[in-house]
Steps between C-alpha positions, in 0.01 A plus 500: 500500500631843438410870661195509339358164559257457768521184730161246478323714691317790324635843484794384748850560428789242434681524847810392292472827274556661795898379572726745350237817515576543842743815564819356652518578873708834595824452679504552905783649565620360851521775849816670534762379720357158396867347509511511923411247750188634629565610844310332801203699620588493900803338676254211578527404153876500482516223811232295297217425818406611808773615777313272754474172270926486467619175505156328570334244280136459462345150631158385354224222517131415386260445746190474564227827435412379887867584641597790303164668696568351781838634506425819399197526760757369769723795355227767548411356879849551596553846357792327289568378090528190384846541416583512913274177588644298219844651667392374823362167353852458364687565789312264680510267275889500517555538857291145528736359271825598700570792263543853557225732406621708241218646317 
């Protein structure tokens, strides 16, 4: 089919007539000073985390919808987070095991 042609459909044209009509896209020039390492936004950036999470590693399980409320109820009772009870739970856990608690 050329330009002209229309596709099967009445009055519709060829979609392939189309290629090559289209105006080729203008050029985007890049931002000045494009060539630099972009500079980090805040000091925090530069250390890559949180000051308070240095040389920790996060810990994780699935568990039951049941004891992730429970838990966080337990959390709420004792004005804490469940960060500090699964801390505690740790610690206890290791101390009954003849270790020292460390978390």
């Amino acid at each position: 089919m050329s330009e002209t042609q229309t596709s099967g459909k009445k009055g519709r044209p060829s979609l392939f007539g189309a290629v090559g009509k289209a105006a080729p896209p203008e050029r985007i020039e890049p931002p000045p000073n494009q060539d630099q390492a972009p500079q980090p936004r805040t000091p925090r950036a530069a250390t890559r985390g949180r000051q308070d999470r240095q040389d920790k590693r996060q810990i994780a399980g699935f568990f039951s919808s049941e004891c992730a409320k429970q838990l966080r109820m337990l959390a709420a009772e004792k004005d804490t987070t469940v960060q500090d009870l699964i801390k505690e739970g740790l610690n206890l856990m290791f101390t009954a095991h003849g270790k020292p608690p460390i978390a």
